[in-house]
N, C-alpha and C positions, 0 to 999 in steps of 0.2 A: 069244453075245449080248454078252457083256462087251469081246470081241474089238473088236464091231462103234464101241462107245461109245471105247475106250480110242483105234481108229484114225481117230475124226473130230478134225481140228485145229482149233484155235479160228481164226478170220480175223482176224491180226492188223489192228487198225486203223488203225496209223501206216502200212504198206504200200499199204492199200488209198487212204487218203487221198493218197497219193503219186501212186499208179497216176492218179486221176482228176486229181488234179491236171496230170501230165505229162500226161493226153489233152486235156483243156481248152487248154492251152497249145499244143499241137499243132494243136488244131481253130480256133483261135481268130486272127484276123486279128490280125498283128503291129501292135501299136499302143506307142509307147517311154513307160515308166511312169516316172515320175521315183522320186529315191530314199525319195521318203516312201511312195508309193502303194506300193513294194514293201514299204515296213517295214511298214504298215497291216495288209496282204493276209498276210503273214506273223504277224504277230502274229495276226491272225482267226483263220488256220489253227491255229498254238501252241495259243489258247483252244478252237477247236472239240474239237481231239484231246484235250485237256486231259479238255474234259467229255465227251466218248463213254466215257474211260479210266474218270471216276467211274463213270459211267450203268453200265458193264460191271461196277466191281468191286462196284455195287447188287446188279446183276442175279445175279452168282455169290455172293451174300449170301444176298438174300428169294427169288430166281428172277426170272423173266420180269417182272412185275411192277416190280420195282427201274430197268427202262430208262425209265420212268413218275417224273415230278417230282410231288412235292408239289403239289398246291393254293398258292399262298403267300395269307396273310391280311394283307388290309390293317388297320392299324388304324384303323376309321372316327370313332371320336372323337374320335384326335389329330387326322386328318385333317380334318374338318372344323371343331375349332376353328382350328386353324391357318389353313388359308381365310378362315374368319369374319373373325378378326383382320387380315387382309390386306387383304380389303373393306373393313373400319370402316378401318383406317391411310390407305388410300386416296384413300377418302372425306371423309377429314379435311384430308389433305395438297392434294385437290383444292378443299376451300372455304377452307382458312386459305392456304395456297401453303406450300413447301418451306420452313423452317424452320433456318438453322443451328447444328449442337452445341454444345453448350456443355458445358464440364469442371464437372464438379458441384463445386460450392463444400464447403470442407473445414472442420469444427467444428473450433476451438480447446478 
């Protein structure tokens, strides 16, 4: 049994992300990407691998589980003060009109 555990390989990720990627490209109607589109498309890829590599080294942590993200929590009170204040600035700016700064005057 130990035989069994010790002879399964992990799937590397960077290969396999390769693989699909060369099929995509293979399948995929030649269309000419300028140079940003490919730096884009490259960078996505960079980030995706990035976090499959976290999500795996979770996962060989806590177990299965670990390829699973956090909940993330907003926080609702900044958050909606902050809105609030937007509205009222708004609302202000729309019945006085735009307003320009002025350098706050300095105490002697």
């Amino acid at each position: 049994m130990a035989e069994n555990i010790e002879s399964k390989k992990e799937p590397n990720i960077e290969l396999h992300a390769e693989e699909i990627h060369r099929k995509e490209e293979q399948s995929a109607p030649t269309v000419d990407k300028s140079d940003e589109e490919k730096e884009l498309e490259r960078l996505a890829v960079e980030e995706l691998l990035k976090d499959a590599k976290r999500a795996k080294e979770r996962a060989d942590k806590v177990g299965p589980i670990g390829w699973i993200r956090g909940p993330s929590r907003t926080n609702k009170r900044f958050l909606f003060n902050t809105l609030e204040g937007t509205v009222q600035a708004n609302k202000r700016m729309k019945l006085t009109g735009p307003k320009e700064l002025s350098k706050p005057k300095r105490h002697k």
